[in-house]
N, CA, C and O atoms as a GROMACS GRO file, in nm:
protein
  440
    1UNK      N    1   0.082  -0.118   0.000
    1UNK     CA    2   0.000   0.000   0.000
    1UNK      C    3   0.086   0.125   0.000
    1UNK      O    4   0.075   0.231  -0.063
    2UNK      N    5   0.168   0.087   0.081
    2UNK     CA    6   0.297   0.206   0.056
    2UNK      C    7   0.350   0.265  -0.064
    2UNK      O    8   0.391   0.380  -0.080
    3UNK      N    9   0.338   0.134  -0.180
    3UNK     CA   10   0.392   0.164  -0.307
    3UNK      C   11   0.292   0.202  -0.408
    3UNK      O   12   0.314   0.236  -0.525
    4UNK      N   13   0.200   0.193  -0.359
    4UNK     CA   14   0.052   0.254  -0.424
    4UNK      C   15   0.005   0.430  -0.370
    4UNK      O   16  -0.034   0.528  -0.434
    5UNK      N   17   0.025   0.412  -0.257
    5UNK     CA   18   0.042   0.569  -0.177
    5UNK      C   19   0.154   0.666  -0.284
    5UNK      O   20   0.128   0.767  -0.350
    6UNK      N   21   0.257   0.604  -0.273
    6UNK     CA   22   0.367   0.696  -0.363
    6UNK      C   23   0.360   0.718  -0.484
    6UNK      O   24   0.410   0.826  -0.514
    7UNK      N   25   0.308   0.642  -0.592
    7UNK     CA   26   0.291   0.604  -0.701
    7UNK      C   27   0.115   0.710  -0.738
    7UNK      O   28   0.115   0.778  -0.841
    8UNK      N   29   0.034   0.711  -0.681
    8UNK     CA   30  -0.052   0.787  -0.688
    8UNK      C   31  -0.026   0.944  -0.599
    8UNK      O   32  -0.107   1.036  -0.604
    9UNK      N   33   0.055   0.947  -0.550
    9UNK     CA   34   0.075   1.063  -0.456
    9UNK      C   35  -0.069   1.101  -0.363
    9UNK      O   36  -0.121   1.213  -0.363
   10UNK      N   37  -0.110   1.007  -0.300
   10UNK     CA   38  -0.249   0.981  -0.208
   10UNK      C   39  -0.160   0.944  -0.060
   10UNK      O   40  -0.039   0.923  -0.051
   11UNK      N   41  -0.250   0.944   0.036
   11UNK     CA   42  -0.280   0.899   0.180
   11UNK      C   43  -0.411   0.786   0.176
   11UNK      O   44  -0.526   0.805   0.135
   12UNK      N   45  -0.357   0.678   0.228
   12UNK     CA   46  -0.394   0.535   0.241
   12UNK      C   47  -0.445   0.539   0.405
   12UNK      O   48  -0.344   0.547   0.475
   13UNK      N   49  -0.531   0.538   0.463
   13UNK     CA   50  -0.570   0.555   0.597
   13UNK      C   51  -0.628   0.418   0.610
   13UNK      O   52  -0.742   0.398   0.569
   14UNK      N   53  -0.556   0.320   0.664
   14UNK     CA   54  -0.649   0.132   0.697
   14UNK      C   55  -0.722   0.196   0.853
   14UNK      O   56  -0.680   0.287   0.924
   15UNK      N   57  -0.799   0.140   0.864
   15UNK     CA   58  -0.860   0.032   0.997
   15UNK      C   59  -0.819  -0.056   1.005
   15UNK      O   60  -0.836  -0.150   0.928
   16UNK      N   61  -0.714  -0.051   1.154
   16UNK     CA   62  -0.654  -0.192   1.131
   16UNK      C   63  -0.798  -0.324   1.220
   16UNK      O   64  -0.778  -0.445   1.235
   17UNK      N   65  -0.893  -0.267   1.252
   17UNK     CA   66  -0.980  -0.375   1.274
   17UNK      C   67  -1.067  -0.423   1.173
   17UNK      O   68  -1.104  -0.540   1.179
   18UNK      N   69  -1.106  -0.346   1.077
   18UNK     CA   70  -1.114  -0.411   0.977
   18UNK      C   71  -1.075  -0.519   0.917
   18UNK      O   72  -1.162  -0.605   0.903
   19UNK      N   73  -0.918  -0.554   0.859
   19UNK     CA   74  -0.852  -0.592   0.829
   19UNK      C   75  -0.891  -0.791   0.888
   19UNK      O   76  -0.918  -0.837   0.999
   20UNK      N   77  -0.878  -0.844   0.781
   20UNK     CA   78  -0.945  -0.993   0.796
   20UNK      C   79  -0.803  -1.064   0.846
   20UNK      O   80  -0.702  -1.090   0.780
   21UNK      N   81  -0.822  -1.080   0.946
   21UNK     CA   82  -0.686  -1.224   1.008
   21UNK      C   83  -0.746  -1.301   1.088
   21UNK      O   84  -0.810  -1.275   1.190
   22UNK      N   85  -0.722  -1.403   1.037
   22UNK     CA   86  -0.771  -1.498   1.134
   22UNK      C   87  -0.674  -1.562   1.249
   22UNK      O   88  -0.553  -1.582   1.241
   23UNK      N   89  -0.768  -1.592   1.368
   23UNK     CA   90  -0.686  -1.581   1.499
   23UNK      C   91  -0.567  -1.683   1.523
   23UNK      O   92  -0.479  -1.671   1.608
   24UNK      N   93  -0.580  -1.769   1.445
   24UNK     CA   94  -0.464  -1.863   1.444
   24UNK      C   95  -0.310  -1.790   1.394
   24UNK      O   96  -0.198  -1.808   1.440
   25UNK      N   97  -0.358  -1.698   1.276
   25UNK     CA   98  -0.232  -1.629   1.214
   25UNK      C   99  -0.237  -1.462   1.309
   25UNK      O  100  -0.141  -1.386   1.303
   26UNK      N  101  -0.328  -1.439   1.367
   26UNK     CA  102  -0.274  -1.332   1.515
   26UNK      C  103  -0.196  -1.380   1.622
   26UNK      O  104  -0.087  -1.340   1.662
   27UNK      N  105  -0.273  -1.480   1.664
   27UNK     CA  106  -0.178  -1.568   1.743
   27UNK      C  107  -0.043  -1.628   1.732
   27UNK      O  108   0.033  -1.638   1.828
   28UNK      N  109  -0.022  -1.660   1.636
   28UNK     CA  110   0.165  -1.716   1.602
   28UNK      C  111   0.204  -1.595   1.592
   28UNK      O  112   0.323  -1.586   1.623
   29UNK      N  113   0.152  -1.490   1.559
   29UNK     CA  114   0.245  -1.364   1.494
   29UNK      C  115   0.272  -1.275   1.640
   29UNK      O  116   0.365  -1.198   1.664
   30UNK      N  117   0.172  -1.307   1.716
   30UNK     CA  118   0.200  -1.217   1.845
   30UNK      C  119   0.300  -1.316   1.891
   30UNK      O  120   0.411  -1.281   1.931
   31UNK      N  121   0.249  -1.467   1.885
   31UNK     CA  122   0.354  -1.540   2.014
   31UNK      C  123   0.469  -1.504   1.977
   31UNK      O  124   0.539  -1.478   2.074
   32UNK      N  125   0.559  -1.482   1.806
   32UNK     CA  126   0.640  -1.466   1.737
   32UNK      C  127   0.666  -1.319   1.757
   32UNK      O  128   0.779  -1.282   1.728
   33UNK      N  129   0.619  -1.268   1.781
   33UNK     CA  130   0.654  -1.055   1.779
   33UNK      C  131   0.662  -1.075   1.636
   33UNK      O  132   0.772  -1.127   1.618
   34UNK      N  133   0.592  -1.059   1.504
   34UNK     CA  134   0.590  -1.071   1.405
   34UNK      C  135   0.493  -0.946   1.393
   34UNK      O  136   0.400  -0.942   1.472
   35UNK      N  137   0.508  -0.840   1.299
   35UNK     CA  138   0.403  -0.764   1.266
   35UNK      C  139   0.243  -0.848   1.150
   35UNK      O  140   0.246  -0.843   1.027
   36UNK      N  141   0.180  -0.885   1.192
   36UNK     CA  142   0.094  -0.947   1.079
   36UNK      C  143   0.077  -0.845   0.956
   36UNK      O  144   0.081  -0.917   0.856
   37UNK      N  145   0.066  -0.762   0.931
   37UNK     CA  146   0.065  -0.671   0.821
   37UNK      C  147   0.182  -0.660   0.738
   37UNK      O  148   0.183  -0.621   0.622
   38UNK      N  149   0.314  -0.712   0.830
   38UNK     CA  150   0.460  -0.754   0.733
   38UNK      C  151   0.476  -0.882   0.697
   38UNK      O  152   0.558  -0.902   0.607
   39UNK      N  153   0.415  -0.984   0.747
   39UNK     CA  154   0.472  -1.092   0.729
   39UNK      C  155   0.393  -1.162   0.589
   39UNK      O  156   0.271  -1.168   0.573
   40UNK      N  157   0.514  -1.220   0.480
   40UNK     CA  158   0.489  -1.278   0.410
   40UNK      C  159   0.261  -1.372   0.368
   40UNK      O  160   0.194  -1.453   0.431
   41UNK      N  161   0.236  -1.299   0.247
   41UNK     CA  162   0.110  -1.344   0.260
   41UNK      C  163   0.013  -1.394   0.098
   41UNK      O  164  -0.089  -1.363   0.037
   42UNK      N  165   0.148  -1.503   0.087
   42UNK     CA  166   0.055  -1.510  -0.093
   42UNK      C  167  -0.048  -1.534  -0.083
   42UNK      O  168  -0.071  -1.613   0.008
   43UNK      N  169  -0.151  -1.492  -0.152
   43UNK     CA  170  -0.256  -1.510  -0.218
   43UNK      C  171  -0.383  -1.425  -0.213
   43UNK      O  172  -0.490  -1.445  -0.271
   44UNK      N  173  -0.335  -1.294  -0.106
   44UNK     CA  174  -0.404  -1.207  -0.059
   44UNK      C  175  -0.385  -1.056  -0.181
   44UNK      O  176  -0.280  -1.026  -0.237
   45UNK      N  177  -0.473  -1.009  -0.190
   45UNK     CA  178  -0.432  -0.861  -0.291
   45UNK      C  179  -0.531  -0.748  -0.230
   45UNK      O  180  -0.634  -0.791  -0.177
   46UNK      N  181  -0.511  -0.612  -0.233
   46UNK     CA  182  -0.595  -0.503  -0.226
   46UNK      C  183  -0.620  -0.467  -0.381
   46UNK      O  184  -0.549  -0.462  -0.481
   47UNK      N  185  -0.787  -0.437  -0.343
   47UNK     CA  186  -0.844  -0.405  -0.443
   47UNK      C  187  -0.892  -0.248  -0.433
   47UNK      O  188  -0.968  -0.236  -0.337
   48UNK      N  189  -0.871  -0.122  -0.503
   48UNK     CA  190  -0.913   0.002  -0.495
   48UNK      C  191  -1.004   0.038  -0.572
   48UNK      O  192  -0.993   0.024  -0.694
   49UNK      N  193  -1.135   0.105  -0.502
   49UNK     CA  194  -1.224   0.124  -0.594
   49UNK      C  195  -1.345   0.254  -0.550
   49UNK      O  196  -1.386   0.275  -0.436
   50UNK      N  197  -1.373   0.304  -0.636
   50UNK     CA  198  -1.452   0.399  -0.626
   50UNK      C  199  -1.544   0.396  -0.482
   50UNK      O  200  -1.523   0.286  -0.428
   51UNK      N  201  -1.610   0.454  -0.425
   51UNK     CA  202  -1.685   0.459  -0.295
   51UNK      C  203  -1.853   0.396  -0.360
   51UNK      O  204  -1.948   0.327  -0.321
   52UNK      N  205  -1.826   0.444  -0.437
   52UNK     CA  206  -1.969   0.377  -0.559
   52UNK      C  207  -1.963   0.250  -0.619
   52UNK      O  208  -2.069   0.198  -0.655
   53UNK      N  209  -1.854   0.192  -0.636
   53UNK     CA  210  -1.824   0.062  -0.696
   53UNK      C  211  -1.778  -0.039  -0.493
   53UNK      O  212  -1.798  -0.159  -0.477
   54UNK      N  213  -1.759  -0.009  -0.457
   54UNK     CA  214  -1.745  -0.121  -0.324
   54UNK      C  215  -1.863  -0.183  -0.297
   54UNK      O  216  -1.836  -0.303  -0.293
   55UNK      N  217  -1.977  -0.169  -0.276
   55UNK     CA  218  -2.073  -0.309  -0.286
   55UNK      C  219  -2.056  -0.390  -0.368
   55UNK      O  220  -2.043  -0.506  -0.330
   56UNK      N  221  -2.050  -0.361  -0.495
   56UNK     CA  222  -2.043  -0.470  -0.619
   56UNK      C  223  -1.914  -0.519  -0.616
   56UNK      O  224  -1.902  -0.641  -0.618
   57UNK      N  225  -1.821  -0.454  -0.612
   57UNK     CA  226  -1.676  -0.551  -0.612
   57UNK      C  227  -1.698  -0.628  -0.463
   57UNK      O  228  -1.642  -0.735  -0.485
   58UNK      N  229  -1.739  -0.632  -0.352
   58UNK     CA  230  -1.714  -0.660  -0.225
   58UNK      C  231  -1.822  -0.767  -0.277
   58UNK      O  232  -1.778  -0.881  -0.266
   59UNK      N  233  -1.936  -0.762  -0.324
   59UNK     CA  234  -2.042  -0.914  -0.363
   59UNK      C  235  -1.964  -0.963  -0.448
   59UNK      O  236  -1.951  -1.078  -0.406
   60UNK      N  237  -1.882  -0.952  -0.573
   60UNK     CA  238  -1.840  -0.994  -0.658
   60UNK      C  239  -1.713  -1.097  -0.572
   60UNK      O  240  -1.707  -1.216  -0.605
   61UNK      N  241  -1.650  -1.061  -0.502
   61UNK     CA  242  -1.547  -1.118  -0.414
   61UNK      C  243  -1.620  -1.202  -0.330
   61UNK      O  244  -1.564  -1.312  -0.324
   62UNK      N  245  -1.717  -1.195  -0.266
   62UNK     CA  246  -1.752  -1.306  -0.171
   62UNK      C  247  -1.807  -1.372  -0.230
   62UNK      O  248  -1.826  -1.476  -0.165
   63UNK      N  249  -1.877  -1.378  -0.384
   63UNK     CA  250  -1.939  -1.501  -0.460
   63UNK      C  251  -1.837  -1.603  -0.449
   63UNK      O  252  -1.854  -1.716  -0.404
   64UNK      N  253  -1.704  -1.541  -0.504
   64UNK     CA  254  -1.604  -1.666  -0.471
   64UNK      C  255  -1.562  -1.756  -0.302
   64UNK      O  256  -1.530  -1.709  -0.192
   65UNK      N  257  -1.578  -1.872  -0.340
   65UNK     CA  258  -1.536  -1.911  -0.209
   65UNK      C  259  -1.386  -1.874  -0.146
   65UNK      O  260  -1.393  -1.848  -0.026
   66UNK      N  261  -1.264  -1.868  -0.199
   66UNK     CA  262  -1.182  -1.791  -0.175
   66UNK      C  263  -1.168  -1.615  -0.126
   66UNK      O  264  -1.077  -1.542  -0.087
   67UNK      N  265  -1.305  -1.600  -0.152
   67UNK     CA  266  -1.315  -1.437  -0.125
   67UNK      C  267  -1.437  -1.378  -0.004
   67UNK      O  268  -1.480  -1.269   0.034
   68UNK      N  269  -1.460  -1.528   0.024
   68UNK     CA  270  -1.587  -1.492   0.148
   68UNK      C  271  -1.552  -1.392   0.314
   68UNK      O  272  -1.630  -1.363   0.403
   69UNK      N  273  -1.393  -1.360   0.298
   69UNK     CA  274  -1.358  -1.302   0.400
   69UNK      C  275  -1.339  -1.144   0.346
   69UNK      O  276  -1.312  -1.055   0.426
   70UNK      N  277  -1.355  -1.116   0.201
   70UNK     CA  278  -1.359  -0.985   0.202
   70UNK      C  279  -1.424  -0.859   0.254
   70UNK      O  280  -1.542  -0.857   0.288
   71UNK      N  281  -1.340  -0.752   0.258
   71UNK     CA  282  -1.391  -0.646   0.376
   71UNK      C  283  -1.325  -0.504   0.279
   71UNK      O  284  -1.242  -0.478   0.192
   72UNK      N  285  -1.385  -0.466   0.331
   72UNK     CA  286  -1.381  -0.291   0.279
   72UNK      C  287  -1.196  -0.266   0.419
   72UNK      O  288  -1.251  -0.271   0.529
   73UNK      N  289  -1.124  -0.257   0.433
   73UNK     CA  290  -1.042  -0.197   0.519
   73UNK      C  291  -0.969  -0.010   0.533
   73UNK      O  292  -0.914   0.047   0.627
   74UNK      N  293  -0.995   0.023   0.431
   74UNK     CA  294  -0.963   0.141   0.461
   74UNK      C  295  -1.012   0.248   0.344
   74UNK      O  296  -1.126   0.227   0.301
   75UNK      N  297  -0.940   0.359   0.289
   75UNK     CA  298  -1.008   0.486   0.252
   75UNK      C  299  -0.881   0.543   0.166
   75UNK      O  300  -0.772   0.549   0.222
   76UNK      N  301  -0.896   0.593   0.006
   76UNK     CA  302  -0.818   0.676  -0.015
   76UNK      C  303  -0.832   0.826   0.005
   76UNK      O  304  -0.940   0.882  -0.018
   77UNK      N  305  -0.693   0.912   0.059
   77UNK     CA  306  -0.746   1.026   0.079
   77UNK      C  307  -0.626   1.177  -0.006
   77UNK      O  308  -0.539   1.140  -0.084
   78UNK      N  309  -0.636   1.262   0.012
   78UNK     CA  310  -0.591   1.369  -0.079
   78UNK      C  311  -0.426   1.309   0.054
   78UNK      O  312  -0.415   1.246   0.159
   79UNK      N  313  -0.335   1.378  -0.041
   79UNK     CA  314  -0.204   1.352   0.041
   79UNK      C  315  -0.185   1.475   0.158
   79UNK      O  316  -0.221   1.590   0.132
   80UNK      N  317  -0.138   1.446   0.266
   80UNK     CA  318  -0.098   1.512   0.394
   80UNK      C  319   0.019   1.576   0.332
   80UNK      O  320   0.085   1.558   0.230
   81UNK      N  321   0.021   1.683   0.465
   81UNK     CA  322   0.158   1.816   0.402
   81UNK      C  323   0.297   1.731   0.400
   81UNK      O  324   0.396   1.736   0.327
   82UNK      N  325   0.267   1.660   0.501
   82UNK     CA  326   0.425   1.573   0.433
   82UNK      C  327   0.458   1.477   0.334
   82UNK      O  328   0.556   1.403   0.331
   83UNK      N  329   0.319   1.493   0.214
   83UNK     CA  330   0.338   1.379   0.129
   83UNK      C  331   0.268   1.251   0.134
   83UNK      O  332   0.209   1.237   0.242
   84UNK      N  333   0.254   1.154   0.056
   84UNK     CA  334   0.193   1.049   0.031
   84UNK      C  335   0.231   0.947   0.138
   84UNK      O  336   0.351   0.926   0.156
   85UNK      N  337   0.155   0.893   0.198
   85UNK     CA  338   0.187   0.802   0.332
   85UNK      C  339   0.038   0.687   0.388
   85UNK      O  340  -0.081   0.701   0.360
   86UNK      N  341   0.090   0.605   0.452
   86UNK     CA  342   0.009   0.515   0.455
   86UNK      C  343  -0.043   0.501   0.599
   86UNK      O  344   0.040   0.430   0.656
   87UNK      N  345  -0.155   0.540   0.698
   87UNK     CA  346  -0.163   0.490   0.830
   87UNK      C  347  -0.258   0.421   0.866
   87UNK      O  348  -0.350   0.384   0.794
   88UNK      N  349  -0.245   0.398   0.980
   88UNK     CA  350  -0.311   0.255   1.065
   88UNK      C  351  -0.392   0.321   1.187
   88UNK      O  352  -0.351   0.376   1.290
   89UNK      N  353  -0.517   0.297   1.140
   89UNK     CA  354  -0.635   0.380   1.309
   89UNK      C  355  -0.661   0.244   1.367
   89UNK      O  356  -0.740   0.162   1.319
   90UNK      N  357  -0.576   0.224   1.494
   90UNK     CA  358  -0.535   0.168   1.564
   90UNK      C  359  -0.718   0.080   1.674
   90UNK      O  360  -0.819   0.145   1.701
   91UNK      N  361  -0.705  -0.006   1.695
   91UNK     CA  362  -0.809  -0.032   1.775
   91UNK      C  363  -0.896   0.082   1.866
   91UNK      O  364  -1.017   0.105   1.866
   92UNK      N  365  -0.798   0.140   1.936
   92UNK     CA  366  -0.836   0.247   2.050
   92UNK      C  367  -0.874   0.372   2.004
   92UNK      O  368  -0.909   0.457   2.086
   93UNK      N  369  -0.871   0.402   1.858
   93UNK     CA  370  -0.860   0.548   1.823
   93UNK      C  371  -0.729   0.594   1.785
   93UNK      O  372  -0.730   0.705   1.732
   94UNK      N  373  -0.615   0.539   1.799
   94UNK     CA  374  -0.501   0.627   1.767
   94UNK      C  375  -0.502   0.623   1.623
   94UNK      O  376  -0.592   0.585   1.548
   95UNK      N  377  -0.372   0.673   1.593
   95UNK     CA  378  -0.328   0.682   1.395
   95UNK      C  379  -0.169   0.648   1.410
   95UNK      O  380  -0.119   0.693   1.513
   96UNK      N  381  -0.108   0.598   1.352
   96UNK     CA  382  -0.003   0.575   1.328
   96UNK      C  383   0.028   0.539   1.189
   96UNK      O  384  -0.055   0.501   1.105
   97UNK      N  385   0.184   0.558   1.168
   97UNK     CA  386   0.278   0.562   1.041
   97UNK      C  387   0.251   0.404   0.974
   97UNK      O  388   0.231   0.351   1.083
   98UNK      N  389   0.242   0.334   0.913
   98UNK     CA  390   0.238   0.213   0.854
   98UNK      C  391   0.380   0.259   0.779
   98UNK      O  392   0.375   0.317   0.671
   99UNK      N  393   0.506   0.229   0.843
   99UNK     CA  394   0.608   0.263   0.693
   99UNK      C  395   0.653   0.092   0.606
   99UNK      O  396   0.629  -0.028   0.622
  100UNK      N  397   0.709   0.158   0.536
  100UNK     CA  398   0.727   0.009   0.421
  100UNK      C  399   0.784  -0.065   0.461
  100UNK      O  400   0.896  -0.019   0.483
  101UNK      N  401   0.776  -0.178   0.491
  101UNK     CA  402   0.850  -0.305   0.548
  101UNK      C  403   0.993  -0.313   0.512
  101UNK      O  404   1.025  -0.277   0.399
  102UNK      N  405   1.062  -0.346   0.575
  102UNK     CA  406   1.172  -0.347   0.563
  102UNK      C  407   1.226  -0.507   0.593
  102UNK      O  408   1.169  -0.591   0.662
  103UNK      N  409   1.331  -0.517   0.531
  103UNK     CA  410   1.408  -0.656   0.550
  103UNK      C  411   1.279  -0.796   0.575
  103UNK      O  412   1.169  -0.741   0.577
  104UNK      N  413   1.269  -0.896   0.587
  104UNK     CA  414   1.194  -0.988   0.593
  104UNK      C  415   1.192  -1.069   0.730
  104UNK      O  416   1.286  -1.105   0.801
  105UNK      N  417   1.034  -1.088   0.744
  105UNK     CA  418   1.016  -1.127   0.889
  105UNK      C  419   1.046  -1.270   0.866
  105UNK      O  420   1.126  -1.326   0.941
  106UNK      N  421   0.989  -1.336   0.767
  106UNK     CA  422   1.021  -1.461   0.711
  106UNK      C  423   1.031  -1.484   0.583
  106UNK      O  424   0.976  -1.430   0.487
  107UNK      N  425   1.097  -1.560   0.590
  107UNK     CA  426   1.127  -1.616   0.442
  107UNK      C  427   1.064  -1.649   0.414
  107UNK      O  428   0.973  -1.697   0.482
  108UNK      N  429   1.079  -1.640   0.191
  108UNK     CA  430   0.914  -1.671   0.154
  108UNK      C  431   0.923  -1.768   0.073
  108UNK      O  432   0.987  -1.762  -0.033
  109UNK      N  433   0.830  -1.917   0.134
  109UNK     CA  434   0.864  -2.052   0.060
  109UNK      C  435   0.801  -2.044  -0.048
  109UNK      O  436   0.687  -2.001  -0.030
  110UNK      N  437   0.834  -2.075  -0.188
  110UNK     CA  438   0.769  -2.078  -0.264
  110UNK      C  439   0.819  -2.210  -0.380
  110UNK      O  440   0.753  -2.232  -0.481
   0.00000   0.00000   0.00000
């Protein structure tokens, strides 16, 4: 999302409760101190789309059985004075930096 933020020169604002994980992969990632939002995740993609087009892409995705966990997670917005950036509204209300992952939490089997 970071590279989509820069590339459009936008602000990417997630809900990170939104965001679909299931508790088995919260759980290893906390027991692990793993960020779940960094760690390696084929088969998952963000889809961006008009505020008018998200019902129909969001039914269109859960027709598939692979896509029955889709969720709306966040909002594009005009870029902040410091530029194109990506943040995270935290369970409690806060906001924080989402910056681009760096180095690898795990290696990616493929």
């Amino acid at each position: 999302m970071n590279e989509l933020a820069e590339a459009a020169n936008v602000r990417i604002r997630i809900d990170e409760a939104s965001v679909p994980v299931r508790p088995a992969v919260a759980g290893a990632c906390d027991a692990l101190g793993l960020d779940v939002l960094n760690v390696a995740n084929e088969g998952k993609f963000v889809v961006v789309a008009r505020p008018q087009e998200c019902a129909a892409a969001l039914a269109a995705m859960r027709h598939h059985p692979l896509g029955r966990e889709a969720a709306v997670i966040g909002e594009v917005l005009p870029p902040a004075e410091v530029g194109p950036r990506v943040t995270l509204r935290t369970p409690i209300g806060g906001e924080r930096v989402l910056e681009m992952p760096y180095g690898e939490d795990l290696p990616r089997i493929c």
